[in-house]
C-alpha positions in Angstrom: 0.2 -55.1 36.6 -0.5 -52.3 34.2 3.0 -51.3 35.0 4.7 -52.2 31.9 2.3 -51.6 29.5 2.3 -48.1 27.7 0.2 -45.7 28.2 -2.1 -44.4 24.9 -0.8 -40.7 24.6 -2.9 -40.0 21.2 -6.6 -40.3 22.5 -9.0 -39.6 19.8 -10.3 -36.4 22.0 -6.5 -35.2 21.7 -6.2 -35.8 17.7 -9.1 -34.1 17.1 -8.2 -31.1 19.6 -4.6 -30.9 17.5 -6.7 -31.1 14.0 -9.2 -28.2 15.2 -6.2 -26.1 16.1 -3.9 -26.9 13.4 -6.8 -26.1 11.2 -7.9 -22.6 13.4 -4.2 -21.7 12.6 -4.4 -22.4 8.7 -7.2 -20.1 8.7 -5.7 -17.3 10.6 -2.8 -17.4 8.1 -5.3 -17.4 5.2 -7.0 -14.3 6.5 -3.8 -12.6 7.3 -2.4 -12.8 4.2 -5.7 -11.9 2.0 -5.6 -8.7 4.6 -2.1 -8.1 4.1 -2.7 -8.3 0.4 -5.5 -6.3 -0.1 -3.6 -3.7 2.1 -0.7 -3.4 -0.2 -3.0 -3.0 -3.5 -4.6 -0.2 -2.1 -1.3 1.4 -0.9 -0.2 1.0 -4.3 -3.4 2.4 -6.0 -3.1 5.2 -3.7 0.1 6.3 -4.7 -0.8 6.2 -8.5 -3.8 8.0 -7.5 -1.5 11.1 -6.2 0.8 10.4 -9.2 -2.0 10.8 -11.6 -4.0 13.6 -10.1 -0.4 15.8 -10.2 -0.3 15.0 -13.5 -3.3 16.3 -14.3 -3.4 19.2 -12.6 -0.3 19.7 -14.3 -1.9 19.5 -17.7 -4.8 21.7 -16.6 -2.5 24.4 -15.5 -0.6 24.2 -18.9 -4.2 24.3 -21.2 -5.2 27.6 -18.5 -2.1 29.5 -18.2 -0.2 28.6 -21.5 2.8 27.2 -19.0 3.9 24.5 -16.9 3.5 24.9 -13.1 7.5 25.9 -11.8 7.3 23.9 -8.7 5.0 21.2 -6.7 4.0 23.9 -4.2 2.4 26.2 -6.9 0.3 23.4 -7.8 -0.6 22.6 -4.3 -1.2 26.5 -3.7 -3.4 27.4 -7.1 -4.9 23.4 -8.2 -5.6 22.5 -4.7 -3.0 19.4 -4.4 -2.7 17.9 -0.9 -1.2 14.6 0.0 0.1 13.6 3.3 4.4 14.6 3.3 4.9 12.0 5.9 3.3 9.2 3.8 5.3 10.1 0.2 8.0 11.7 -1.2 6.8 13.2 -4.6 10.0 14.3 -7.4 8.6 17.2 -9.5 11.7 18.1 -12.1 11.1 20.3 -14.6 13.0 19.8 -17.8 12.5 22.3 -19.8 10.1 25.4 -19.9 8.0 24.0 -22.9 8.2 20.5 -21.7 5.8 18.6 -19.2 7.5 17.8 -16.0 8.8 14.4 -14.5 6.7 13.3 -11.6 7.4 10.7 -9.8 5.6 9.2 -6.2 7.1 7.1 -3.9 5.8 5.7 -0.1 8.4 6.4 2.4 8.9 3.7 5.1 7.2 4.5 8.7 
């Protein structure tokens, strides 16, 4: 006669299987996001690390040769700068013979 009674669908072995994945889950999601975080800050300091050492090469080849470098690839040819052209786009404008350049880094999307 166990016909008309209902069955138990939440056995104790089930809630605990459901709790130790829900739980595996949240801690995939915790270490995916502290990886995708730490990723990012060291794309970041990366590109400020390119925008800085341009800037002092910049300055070094102003104190040496009494002028500002004319373009990005006179730097990279005489001061040694290398970067990767598919990862960044770096702006080098000069404004004025006597006046330090604007340089500016940015990532371009891949």
């Amino acid at each position: 006669m166990n016909r008309f009674q209902k069955k138990n669908t939440f056995s104790p072995g089930r809630l605990i299987l459901l709790v130790s994945i829900m739980l595996f889950l949240l801690i995939f999601l915790l270490f995916y996001r502290g990886v995708s975080s730490i990723s990012r800050t060291a794309s970041d300091q990366q590109t400020e690390n390119l925008r800085l050492a341009i800037q002092r090469s910049v300055v070094h080849c102003y104190a040496v040769e009494g002028a500002y470098p004319e373009s990005l690839d006179y730097l990279k040819e005489h001061y040694g700068i290398t970067y990767d052209p598919d990862k960044y786009l770096v702006s080098y404008e000069i404004i004025g013979s006597n006046l330090m350049p604007d340089v500016k880094v940015y990532v371009r999307k891949s």
